[in-house]
C-alpha positions as CSV (number, residue, x, y, z in Angstrom):
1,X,17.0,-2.9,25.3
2,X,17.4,-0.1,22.8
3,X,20.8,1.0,25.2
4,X,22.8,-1.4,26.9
5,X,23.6,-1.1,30.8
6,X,27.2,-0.7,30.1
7,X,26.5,2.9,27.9
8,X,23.9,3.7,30.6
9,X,26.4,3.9,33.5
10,X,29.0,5.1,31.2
11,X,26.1,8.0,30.3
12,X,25.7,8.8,34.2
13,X,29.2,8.9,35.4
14,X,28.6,5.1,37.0
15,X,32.0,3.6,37.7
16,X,31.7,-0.2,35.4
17,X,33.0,-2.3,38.8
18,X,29.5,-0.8,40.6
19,X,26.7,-2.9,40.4
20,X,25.0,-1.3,43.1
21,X,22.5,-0.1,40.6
22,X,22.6,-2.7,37.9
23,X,19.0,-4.1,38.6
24,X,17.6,-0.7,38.8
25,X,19.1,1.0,35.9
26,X,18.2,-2.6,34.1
27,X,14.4,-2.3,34.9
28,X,14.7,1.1,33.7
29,X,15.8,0.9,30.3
30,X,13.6,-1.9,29.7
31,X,10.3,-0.1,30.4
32,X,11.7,2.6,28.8
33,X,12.6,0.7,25.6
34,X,8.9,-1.1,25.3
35,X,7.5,2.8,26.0
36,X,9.4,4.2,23.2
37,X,8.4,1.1,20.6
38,X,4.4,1.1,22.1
39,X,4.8,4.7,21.3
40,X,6.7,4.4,17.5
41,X,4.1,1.4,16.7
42,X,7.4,-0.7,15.5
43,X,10.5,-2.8,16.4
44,X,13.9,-1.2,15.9
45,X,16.2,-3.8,16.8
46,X,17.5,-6.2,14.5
47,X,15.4,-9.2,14.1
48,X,14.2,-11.8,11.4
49,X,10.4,-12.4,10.2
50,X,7.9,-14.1,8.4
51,X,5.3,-11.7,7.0
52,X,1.9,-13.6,5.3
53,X,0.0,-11.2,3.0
54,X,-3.4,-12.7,2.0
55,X,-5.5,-12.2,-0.8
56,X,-8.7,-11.5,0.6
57,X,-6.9,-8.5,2.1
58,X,-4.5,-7.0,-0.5
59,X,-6.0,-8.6,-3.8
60,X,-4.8,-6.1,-6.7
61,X,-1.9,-4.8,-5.1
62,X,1.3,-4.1,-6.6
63,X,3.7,-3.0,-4.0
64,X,3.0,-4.7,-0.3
65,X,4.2,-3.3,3.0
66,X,6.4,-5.0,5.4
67,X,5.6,-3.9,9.2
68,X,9.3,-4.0,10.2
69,X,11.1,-1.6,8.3
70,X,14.9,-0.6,7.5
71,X,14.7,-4.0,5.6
72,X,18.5,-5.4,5.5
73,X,17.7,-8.7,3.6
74,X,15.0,-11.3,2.8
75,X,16.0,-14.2,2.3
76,X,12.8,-15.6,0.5
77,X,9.4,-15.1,-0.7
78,X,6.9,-17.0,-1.4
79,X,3.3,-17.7,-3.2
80,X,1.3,-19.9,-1.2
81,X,-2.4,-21.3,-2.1
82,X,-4.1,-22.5,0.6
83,X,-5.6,-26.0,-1.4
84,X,-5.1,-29.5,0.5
85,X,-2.1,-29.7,0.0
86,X,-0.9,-26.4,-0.3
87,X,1.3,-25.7,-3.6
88,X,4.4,-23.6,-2.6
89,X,6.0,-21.4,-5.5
90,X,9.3,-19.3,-4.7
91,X,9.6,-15.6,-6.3
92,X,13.0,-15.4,-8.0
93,X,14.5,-12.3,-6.5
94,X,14.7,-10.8,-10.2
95,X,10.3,-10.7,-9.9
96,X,10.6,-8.3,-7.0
97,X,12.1,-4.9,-6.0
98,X,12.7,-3.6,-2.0
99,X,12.9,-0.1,-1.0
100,X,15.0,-1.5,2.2
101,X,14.8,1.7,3.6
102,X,10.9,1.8,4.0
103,X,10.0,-1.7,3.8
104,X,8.1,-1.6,0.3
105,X,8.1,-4.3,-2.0
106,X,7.0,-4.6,-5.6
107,X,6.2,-7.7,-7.8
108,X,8.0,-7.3,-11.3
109,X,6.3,-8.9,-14.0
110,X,8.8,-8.9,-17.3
111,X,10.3,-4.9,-16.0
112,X,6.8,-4.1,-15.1
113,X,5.0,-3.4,-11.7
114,X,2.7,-6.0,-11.5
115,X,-0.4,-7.6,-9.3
116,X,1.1,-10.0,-5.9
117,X,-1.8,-12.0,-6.6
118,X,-1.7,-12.6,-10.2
119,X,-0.9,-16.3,-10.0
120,X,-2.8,-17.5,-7.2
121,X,-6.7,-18.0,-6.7
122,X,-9.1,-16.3,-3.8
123,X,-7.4,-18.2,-0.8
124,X,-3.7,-17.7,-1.7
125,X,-1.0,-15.8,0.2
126,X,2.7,-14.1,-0.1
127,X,4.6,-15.2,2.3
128,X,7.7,-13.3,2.9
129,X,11.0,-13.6,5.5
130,X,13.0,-11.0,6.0
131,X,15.6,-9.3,8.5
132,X,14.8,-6.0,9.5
133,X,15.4,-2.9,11.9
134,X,18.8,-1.3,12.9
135,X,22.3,-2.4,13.4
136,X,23.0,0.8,15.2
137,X,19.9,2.2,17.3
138,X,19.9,6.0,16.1
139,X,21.3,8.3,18.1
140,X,18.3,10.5,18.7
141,X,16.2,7.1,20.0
142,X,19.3,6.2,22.6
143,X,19.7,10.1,23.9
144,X,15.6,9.9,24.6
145,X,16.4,6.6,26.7
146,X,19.6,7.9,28.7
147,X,17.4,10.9,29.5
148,X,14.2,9.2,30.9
149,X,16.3,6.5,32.3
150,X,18.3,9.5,33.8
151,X,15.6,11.0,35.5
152,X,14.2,8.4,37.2
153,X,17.8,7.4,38.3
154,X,18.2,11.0,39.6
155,X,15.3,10.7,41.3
156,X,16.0,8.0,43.1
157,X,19.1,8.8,44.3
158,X,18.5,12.3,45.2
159,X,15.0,11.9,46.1
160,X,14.3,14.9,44.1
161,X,12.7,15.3,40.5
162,X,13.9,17.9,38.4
163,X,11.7,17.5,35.3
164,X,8.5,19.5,35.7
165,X,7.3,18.3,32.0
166,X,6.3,21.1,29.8
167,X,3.4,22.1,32.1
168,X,5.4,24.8,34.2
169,X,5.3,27.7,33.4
170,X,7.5,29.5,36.5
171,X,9.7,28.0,38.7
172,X,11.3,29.9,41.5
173,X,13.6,29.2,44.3
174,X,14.1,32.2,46.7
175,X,15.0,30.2,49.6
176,X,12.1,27.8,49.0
177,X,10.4,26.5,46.0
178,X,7.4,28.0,44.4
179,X,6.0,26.0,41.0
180,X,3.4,28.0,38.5
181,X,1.6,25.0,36.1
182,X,-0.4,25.7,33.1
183,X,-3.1,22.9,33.1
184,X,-3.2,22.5,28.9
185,X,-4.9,19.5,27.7
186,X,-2.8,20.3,24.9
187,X,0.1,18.8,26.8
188,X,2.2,16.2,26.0
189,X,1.6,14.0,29.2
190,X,-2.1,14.3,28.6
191,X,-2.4,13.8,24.8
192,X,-1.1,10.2,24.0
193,X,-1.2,7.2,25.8
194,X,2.3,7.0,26.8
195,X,2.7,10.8,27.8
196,X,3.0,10.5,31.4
197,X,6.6,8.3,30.6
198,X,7.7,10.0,27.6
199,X,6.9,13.4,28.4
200,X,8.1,16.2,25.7
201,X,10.7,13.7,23.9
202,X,7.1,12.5,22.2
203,X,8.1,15.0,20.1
204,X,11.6,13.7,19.3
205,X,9.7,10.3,18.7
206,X,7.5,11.4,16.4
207,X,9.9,11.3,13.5
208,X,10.1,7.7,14.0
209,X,6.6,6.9,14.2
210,X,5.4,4.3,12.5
211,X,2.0,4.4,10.5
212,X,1.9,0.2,10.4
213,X,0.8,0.1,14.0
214,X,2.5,-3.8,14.9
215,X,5.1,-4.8,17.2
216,X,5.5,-8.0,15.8
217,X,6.6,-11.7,16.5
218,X,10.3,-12.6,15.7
219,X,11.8,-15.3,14.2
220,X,8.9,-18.1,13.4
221,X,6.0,-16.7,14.2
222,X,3.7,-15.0,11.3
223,X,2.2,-12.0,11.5
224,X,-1.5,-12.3,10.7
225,X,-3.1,-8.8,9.6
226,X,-6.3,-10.0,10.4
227,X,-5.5,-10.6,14.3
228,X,-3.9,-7.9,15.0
229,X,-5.1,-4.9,16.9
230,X,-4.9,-1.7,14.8
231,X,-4.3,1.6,16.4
């Protein structure tokens, strides 16, 4: 959960001893949270990984891109070719440089950018594990959760929904209510997948948008760019 349920209540006024709404404002935040990481294409808690970079893919290249991204650590990298048995060769952390913020990493050959793939043959890999995403969720990505999460709690409890999304153009409420809609395909709700959740904090989101396109396994599990489903 990108918020916890303690800073959710806290958020709407919830005394902590009520639990009344505890599985409700749980269910929320989660669908919220996987909505806002479908819609950013990328984790942002903090996890570990194991990245494989193959050559067939990214032969020539001397900086490689790791899908989760701020980077924190990485605790080891590693060239890999893929004979029976496979020969294992760790990169001493003075033949690489990490932009941590962006995920980037560069092989350094004596001071000088130089090709991943340079020692191993047609069938070899990188393999790379590292710890990424945030210690601290950033405060714009928890205030779009509160306020979705907000809504629908509102809306529950009232039986009323205030949010109109960004299609009204009027609303009036001279003793009863009256509602004018401009029907732009152009809006937010109609113009990505996850519109008719997110609404206008798309916007917000966009910021943190990744261009990578992966949510990822965690912890053991490699992430094969051939198997994965590109946006």
């Amino acid at each position: 959960m990108l918020v916890t349920l303690d800073a959710m209540k806290n958020y709407l006024g919830i005394d902590p001893a009520d639990t009344s709404q505890d599985q409700f404002l749980t269910d929320q935040i989660n669908l919220i949270s996987s909505t806002v990481e479908n819609y950013c294409r990328r984790k942002f808690e903090s996890s570990s990984y194991v990245q494989t970079f193959y050559y067939s893919d990214f032969s020539g290249d001397k900086e490689l891109f790791m899908f989760h991204y701020p980077v924190s650590a990485v605790s080891s990298v590693k060239e890999i070719t893929d004979s029976i048995p496979a020969v294992e060769n760790i990169v001493d952390p003075s033949e690489y440089r990490i932009k941590k913020e962006s995920g980037s990493i560069k092989r350094i050959y004596s001071g000088i950018p130089s090709n991943w793939f340079m020692n191993l043959d047609s069938i070899g890999k990188i393999e790379i594990s590292y710890t990424a995403g945030y210690s601290s969720i950033p405060l714009e990505i928890q205030s779009v959760v509160f306020s979705l999460v907000a809504e629908r709690y509102n809306k529950k409890t009232s039986g009323i929904s205030i949010d109109f999304g960004n299609d009204v153009q009027r609303v009036s409420i001279p003793g009863t209510i009256s509602i004018d809609f401009d029907y732009s395909l152009q809006a937010n709700d109609r113009n990505n997948a996850f519109g008719m959740i997110l609404g206008n904090y798309a916007n917000v989101l966009d910021y943190y948008r990744s261009e990578r396109t992966v949510t990822g396994e965690i912890k053991e599990n490699y992430i094969d760019w051939s198997k994965k489903c590109f946006w």
